[in-house]
PDB file of N, CA, C and O in Angstrom:
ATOM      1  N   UNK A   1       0.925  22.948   4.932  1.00  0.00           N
ATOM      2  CA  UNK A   1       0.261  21.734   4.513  1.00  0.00           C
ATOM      3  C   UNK A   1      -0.128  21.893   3.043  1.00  0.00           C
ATOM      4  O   UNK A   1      -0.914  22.794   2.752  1.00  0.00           O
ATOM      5  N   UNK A   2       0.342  21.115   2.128  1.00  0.00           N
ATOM      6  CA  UNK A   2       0.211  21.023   1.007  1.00  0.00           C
ATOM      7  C   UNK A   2      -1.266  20.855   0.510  1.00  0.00           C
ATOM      8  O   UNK A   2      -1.706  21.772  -0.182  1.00  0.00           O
ATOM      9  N   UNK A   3      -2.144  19.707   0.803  1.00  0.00           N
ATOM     10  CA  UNK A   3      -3.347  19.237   0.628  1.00  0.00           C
ATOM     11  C   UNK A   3      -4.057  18.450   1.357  1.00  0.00           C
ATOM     12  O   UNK A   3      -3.403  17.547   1.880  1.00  0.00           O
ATOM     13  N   UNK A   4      -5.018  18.463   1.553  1.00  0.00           N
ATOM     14  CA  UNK A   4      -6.081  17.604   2.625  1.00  0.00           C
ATOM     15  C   UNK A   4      -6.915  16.999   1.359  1.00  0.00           C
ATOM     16  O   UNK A   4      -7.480  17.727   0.543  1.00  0.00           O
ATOM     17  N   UNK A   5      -6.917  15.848   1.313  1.00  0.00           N
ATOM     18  CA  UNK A   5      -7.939  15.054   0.632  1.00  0.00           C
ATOM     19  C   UNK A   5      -7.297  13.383   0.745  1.00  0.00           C
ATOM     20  O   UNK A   5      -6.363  13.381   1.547  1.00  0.00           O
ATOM     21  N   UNK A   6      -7.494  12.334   0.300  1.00  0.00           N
ATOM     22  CA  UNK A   6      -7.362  10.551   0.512  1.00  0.00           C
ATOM     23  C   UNK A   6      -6.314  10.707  -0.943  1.00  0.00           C
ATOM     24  O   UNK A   6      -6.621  11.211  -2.023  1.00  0.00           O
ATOM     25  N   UNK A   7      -5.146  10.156  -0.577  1.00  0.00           N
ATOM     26  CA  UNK A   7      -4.228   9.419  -1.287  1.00  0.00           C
ATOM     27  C   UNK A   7      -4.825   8.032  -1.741  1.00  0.00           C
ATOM     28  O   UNK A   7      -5.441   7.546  -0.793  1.00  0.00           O
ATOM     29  N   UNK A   8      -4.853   7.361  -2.669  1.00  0.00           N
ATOM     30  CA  UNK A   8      -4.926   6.400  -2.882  1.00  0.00           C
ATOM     31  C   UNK A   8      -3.603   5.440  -3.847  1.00  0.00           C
ATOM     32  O   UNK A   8      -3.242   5.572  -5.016  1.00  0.00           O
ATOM     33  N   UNK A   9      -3.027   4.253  -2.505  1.00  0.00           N
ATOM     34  CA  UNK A   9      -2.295   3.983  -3.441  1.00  0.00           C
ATOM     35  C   UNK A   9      -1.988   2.586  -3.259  1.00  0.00           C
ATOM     36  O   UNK A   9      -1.763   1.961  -2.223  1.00  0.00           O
ATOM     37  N   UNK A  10      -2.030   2.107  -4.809  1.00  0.00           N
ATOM     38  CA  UNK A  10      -2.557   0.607  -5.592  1.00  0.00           C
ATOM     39  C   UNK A  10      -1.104   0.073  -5.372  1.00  0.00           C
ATOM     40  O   UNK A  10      -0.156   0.856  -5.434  1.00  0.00           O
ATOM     41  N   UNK A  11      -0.933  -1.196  -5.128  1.00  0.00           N
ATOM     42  CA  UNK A  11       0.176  -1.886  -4.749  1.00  0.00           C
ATOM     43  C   UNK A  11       1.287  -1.376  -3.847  1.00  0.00           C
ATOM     44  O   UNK A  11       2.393  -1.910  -3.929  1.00  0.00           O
ATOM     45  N   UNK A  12       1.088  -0.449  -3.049  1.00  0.00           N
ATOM     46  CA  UNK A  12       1.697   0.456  -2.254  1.00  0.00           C
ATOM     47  C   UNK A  12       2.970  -0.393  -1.774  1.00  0.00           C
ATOM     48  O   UNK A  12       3.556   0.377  -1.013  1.00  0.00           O
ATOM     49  N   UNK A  13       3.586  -1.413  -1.827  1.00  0.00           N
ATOM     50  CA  UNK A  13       4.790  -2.073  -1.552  1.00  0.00           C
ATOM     51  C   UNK A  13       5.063  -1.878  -0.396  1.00  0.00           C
ATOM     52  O   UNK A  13       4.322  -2.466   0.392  1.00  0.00           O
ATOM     53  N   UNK A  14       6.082  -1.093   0.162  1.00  0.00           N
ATOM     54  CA  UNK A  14       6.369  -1.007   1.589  1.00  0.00           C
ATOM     55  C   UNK A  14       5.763   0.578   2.455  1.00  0.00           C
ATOM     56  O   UNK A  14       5.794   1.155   3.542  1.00  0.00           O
ATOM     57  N   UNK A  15       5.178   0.714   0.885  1.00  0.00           N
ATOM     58  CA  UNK A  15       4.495   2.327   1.371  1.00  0.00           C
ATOM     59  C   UNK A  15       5.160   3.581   1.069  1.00  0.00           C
ATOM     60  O   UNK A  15       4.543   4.536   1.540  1.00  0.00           O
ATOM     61  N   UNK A  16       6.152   3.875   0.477  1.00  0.00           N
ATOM     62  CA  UNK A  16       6.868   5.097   0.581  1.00  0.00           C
ATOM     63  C   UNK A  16       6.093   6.383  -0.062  1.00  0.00           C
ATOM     64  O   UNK A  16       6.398   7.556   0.157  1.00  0.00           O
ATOM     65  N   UNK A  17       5.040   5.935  -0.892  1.00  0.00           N
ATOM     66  CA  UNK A  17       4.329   7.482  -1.294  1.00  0.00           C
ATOM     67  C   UNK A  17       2.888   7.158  -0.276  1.00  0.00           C
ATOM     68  O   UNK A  17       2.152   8.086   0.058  1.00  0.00           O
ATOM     69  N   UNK A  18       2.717   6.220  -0.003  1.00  0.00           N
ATOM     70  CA  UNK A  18       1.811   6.448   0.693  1.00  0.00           C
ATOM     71  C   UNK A  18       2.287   7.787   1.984  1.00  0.00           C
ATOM     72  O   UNK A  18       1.880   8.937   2.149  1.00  0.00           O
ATOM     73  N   UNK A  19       3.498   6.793   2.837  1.00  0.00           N
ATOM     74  CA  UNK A  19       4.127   7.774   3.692  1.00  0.00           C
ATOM     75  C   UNK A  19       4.098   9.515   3.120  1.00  0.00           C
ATOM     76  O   UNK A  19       3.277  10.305   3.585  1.00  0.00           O
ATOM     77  N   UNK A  20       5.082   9.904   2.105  1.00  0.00           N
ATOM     78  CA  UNK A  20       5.281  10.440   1.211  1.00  0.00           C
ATOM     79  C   UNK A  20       3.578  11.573   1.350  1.00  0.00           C
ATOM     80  O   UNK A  20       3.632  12.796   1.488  1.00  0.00           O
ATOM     81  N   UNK A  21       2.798  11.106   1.302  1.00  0.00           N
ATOM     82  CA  UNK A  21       1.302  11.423   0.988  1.00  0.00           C
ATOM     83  C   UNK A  21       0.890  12.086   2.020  1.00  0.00           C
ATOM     84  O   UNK A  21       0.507  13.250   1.906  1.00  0.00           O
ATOM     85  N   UNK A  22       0.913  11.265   3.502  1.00  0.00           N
ATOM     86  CA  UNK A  22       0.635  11.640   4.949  1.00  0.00           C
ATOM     87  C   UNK A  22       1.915  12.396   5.201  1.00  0.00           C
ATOM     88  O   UNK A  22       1.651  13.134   6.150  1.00  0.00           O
ATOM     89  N   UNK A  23       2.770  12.529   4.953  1.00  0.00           N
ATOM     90  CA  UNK A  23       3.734  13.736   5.559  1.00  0.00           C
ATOM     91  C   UNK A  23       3.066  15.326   4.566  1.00  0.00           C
ATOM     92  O   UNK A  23       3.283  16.485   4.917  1.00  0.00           O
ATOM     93  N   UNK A  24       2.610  15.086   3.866  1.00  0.00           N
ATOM     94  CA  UNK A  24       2.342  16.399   3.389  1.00  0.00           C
ATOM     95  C   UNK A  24       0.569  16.812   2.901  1.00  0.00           C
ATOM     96  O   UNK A  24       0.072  17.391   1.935  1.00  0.00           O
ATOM     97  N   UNK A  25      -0.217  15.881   4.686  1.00  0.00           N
ATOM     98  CA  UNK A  25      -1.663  16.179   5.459  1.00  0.00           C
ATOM     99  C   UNK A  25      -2.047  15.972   4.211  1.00  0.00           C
ATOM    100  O   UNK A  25      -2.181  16.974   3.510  1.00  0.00           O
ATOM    101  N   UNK A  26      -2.288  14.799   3.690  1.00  0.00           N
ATOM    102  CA  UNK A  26      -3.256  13.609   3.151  1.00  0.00           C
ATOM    103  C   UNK A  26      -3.596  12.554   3.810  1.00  0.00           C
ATOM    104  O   UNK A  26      -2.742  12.129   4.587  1.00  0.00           O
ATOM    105  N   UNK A  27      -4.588  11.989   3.744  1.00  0.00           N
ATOM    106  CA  UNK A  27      -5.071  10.343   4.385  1.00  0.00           C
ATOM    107  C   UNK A  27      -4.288   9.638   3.469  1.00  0.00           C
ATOM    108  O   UNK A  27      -3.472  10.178   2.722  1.00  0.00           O
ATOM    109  N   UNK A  28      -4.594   8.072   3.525  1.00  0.00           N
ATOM    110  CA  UNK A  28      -3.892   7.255   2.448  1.00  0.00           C
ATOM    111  C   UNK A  28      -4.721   6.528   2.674  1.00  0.00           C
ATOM    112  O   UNK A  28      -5.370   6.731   3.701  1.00  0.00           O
ATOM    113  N   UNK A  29      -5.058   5.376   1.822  1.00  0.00           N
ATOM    114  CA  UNK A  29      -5.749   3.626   1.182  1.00  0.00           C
ATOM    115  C   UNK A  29      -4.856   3.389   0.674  1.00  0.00           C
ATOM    116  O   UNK A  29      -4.414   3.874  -0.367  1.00  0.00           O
ATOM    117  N   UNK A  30      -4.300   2.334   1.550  1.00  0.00           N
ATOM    118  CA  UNK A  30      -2.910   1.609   0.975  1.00  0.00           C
ATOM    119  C   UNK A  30      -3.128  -0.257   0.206  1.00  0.00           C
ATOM    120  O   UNK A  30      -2.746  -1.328   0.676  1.00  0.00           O
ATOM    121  N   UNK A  31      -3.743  -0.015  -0.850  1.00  0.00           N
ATOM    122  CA  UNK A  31      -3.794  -1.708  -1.256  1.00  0.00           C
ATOM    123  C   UNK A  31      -2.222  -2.265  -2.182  1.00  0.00           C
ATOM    124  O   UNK A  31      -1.528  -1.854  -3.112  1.00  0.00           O
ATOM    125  N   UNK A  32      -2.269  -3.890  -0.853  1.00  0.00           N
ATOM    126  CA  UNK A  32      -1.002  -3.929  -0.924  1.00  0.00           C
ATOM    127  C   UNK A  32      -1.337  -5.825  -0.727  1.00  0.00           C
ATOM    128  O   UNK A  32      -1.162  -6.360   0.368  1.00  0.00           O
ATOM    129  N   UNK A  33      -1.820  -6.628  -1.965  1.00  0.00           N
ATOM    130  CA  UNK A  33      -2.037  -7.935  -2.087  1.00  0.00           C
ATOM    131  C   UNK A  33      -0.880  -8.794  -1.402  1.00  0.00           C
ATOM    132  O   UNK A  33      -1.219  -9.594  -0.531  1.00  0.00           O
ATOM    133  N   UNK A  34       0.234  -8.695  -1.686  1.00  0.00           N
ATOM    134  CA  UNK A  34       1.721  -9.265  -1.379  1.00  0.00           C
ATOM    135  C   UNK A  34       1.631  -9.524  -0.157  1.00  0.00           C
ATOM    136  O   UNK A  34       1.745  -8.436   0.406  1.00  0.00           O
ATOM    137  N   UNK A  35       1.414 -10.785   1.040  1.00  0.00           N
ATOM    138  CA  UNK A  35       1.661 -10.545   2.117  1.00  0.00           C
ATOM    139  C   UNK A  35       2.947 -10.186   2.861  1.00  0.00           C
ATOM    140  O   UNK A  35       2.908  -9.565   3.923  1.00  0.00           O
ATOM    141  N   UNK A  36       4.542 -10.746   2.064  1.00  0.00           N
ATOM    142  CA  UNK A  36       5.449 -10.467   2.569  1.00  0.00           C
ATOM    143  C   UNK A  36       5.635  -8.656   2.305  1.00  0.00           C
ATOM    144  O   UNK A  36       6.503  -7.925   2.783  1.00  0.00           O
ATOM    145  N   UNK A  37       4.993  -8.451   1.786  1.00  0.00           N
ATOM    146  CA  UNK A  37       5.319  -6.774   1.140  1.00  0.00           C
ATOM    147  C   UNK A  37       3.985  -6.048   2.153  1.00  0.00           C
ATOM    148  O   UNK A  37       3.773  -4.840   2.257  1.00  0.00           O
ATOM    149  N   UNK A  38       3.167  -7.206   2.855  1.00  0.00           N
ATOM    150  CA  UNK A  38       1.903  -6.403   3.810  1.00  0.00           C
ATOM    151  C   UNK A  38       2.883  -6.115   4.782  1.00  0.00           C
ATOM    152  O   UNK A  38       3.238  -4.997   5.157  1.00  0.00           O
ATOM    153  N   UNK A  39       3.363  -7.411   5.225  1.00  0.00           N
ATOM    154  CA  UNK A  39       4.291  -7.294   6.690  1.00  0.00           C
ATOM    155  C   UNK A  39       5.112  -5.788   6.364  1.00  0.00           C
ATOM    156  O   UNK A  39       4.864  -4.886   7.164  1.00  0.00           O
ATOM    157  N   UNK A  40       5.768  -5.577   5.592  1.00  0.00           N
ATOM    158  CA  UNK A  40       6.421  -4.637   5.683  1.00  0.00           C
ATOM    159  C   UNK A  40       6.351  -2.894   5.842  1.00  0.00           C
ATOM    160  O   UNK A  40       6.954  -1.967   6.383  1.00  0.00           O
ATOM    161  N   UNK A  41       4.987  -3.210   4.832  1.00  0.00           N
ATOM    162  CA  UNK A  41       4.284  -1.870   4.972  1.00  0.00           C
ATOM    163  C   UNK A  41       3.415  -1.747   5.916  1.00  0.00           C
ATOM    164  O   UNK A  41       2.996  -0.590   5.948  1.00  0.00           O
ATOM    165  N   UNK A  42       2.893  -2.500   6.802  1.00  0.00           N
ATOM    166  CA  UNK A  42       2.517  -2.336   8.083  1.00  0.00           C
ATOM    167  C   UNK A  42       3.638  -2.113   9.449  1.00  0.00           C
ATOM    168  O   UNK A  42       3.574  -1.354  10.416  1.00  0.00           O
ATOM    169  N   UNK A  43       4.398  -2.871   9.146  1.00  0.00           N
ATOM    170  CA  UNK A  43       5.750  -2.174   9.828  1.00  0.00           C
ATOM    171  C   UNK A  43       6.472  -0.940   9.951  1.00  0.00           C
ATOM    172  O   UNK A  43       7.120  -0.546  10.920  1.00  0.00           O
ATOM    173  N   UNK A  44       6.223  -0.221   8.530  1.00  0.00           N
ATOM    174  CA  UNK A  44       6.367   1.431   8.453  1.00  0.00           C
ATOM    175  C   UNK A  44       5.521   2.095   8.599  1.00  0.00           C
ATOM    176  O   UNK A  44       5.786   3.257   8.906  1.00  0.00           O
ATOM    177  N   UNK A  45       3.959   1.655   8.438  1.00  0.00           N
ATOM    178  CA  UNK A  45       3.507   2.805   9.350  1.00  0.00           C
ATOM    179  C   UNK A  45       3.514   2.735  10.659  1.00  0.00           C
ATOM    180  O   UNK A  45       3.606   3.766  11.326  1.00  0.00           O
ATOM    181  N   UNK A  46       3.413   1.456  11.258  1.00  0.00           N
ATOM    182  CA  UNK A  46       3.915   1.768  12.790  1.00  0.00           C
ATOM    183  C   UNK A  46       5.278   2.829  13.163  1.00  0.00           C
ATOM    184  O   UNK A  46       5.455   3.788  13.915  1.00  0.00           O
ATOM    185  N   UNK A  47       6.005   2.144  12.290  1.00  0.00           N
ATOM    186  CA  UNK A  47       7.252   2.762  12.375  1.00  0.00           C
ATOM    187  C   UNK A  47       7.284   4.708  12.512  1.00  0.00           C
ATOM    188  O   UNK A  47       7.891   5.553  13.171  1.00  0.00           O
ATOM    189  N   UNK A  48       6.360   4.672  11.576  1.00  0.00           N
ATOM    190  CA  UNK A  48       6.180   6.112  11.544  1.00  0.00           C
ATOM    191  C   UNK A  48       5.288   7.155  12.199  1.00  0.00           C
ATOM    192  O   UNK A  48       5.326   8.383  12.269  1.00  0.00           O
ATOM    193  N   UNK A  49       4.268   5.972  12.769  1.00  0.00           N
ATOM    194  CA  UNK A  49       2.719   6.357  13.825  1.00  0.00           C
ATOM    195  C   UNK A  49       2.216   7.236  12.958  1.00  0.00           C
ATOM    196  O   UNK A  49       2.170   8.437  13.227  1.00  0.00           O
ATOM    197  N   UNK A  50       1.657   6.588  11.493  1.00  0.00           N
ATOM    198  CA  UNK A  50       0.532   7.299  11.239  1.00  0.00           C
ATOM    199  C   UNK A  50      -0.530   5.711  11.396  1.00  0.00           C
ATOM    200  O   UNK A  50      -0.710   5.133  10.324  1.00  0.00           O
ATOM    201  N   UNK A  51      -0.884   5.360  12.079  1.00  0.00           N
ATOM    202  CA  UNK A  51      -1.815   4.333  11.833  1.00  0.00           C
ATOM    203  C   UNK A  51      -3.375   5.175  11.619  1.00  0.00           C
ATOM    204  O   UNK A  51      -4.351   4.735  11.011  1.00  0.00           O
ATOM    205  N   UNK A  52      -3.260   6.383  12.257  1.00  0.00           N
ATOM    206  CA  UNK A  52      -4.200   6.897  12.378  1.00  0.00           C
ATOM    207  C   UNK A  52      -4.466   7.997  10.981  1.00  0.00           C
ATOM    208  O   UNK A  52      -5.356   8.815  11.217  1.00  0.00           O
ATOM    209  N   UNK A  53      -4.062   8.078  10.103  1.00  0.00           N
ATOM    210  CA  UNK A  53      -3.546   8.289   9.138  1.00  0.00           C
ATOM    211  C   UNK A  53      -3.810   7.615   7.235  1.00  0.00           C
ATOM    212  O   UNK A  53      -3.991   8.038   6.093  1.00  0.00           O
ATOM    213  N   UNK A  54      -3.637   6.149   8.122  1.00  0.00           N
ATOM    214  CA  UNK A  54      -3.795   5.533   7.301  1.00  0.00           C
ATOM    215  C   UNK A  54      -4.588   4.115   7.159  1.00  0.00           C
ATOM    216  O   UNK A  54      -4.465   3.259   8.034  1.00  0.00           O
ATOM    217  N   UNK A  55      -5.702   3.839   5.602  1.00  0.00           N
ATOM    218  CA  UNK A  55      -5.947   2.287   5.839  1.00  0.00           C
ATOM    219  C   UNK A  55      -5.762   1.691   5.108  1.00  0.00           C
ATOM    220  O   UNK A  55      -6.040   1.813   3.915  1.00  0.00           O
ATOM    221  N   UNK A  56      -5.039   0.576   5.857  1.00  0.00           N
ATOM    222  CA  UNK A  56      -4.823  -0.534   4.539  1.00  0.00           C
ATOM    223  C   UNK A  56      -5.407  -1.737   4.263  1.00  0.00           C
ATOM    224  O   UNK A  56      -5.950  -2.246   5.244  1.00  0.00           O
ATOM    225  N   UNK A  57      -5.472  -2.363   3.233  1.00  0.00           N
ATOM    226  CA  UNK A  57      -6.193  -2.767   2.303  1.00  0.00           C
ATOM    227  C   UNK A  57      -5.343  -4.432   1.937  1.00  0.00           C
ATOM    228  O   UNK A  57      -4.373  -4.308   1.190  1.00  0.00           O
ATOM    229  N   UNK A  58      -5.609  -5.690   2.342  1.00  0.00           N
ATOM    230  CA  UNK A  58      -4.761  -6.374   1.911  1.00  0.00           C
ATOM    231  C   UNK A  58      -5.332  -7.329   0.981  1.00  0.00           C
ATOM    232  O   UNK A  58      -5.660  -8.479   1.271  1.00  0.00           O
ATOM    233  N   UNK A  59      -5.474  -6.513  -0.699  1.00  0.00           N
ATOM    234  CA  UNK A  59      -6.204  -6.713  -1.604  1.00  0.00           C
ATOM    235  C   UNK A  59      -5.618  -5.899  -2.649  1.00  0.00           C
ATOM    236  O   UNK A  59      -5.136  -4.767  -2.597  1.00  0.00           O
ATOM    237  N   UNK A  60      -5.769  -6.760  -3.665  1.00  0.00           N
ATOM    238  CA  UNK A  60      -5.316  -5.691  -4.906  1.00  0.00           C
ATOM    239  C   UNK A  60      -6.853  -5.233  -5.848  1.00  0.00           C
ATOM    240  O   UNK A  60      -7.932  -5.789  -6.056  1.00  0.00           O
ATOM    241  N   UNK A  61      -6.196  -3.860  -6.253  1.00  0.00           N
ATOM    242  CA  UNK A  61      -7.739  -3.402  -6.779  1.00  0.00           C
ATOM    243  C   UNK A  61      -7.111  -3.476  -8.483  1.00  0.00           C
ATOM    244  O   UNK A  61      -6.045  -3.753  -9.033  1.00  0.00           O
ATOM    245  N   UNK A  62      -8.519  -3.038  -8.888  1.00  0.00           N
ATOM    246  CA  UNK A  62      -8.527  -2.992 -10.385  1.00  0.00           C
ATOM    247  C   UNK A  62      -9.724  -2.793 -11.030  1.00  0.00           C
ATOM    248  O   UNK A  62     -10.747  -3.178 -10.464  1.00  0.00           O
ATOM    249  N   UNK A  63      -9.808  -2.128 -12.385  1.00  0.00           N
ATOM    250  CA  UNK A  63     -10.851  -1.611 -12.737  1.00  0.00           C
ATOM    251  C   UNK A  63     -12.496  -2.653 -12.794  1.00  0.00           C
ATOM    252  O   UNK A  63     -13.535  -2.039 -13.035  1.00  0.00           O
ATOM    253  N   UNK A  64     -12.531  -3.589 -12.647  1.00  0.00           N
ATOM    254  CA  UNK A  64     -13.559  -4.182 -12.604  1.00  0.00           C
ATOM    255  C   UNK A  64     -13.973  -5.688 -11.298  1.00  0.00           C
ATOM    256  O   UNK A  64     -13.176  -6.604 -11.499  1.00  0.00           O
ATOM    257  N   UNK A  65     -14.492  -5.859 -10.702  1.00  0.00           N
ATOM    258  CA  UNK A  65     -15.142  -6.474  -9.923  1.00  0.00           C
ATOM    259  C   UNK A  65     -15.182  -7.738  -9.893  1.00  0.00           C
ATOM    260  O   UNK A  65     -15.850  -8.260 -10.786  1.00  0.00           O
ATOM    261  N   UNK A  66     -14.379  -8.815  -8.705  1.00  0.00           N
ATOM    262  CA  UNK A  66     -14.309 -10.298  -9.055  1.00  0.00           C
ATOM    263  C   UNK A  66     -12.890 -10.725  -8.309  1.00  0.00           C
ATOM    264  O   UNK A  66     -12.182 -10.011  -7.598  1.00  0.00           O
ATOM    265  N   UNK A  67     -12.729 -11.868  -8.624  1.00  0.00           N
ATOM    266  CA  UNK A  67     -11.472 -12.387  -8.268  1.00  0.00           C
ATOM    267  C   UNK A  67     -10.626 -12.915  -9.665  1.00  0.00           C
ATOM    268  O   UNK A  67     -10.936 -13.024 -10.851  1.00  0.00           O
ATOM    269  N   UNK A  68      -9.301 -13.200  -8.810  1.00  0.00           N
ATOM    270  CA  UNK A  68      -8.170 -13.937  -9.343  1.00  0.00           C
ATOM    271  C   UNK A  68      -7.634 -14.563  -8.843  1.00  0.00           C
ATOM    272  O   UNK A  68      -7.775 -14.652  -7.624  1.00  0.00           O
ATOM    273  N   UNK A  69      -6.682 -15.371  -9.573  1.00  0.00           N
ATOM    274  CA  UNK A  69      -5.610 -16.529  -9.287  1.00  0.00           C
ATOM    275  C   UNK A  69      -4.419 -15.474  -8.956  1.00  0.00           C
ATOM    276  O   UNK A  69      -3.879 -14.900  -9.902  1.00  0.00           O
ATOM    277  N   UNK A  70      -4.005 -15.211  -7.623  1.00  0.00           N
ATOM    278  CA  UNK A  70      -2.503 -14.006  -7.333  1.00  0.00           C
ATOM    279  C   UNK A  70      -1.727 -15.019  -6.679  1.00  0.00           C
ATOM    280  O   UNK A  70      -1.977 -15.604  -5.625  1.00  0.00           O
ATOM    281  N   UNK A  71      -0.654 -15.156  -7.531  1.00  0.00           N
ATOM    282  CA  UNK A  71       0.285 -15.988  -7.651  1.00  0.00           C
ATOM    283  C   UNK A  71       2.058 -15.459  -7.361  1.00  0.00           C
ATOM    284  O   UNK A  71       2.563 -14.720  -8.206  1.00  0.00           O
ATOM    285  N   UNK A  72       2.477 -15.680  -6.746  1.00  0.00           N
ATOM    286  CA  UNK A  72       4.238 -14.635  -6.040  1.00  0.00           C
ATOM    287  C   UNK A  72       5.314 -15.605  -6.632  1.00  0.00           C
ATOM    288  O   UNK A  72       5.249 -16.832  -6.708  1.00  0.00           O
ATOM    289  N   UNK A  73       6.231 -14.844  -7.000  1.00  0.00           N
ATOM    290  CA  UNK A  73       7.128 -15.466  -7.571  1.00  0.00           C
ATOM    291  C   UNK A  73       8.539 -15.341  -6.529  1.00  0.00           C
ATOM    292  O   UNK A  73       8.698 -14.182  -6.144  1.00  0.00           O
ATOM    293  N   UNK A  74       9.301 -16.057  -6.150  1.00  0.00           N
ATOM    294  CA  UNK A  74      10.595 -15.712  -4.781  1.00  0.00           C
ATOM    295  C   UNK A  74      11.687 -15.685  -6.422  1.00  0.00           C
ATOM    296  O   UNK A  74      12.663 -14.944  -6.303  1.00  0.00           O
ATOM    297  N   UNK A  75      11.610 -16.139  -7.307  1.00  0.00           N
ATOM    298  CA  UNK A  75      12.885 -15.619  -8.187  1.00  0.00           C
ATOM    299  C   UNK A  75      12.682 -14.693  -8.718  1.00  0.00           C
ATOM    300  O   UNK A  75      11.685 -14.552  -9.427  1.00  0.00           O
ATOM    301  N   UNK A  76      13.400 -13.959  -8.568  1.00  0.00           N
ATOM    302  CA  UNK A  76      13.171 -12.143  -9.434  1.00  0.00           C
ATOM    303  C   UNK A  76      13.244 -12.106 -10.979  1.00  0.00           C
ATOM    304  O   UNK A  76      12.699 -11.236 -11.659  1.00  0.00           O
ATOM    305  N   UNK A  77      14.203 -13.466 -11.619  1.00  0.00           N
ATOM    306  CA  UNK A  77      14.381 -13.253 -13.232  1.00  0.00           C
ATOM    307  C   UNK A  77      13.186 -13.956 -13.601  1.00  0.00           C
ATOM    308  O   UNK A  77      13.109 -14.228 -14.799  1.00  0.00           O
ATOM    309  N   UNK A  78      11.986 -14.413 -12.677  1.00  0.00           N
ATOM    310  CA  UNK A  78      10.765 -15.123 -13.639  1.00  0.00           C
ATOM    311  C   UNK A  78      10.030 -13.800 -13.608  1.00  0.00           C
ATOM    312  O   UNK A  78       8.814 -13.984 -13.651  1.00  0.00           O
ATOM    313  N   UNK A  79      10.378 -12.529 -13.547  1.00  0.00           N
ATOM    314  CA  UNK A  79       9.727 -11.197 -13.230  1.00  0.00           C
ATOM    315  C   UNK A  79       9.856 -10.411 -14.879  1.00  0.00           C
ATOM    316  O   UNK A  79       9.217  -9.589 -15.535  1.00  0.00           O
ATOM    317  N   UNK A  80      10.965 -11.157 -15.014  1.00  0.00           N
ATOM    318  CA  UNK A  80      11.197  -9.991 -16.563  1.00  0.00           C
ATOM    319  C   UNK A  80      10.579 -10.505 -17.512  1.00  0.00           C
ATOM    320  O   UNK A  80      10.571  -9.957 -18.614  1.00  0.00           O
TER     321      UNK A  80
END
């Protein structure tokens, strides 16, 4: 076992370092705003049975306190 202490990870997408994190005996905080990108990363940790393992967060964090306007784009070239 590599390390025991909380992964924390900010927009975690479908999760792969979160996963990544708990395979090598870390916890994880998975914040992951995107709901189509929640569905998914809640799907892999089932997939993988760490629920116990891991919590997620369906919120995006950031250095200071409050809200925003979080807005998704379905075309990928309004991304660049």
């Amino acid at each position: 076992m590599l390390g025991q202490g909380v992964f924390i990870d900010v927009g975690s997408y479908v999760g792969f370092y979160t996963l990544l994190a708990t395979r090598h005996g870390w916890r994880a905080i998975a914040f992951e705003p995107n709901p189509l990108n929640l569905i998914l990363l809640r799907y892999n940790i089932d997939l993988h049975d760490i629920n116990d393992k891991v919590v997620i967060i369906d919120k995006a964090a950031g250095s200071v306190q409050g809200s925003a306007i979080f807005t998704l784009s379905y075309n990928p070239l309004r991304n660049i």
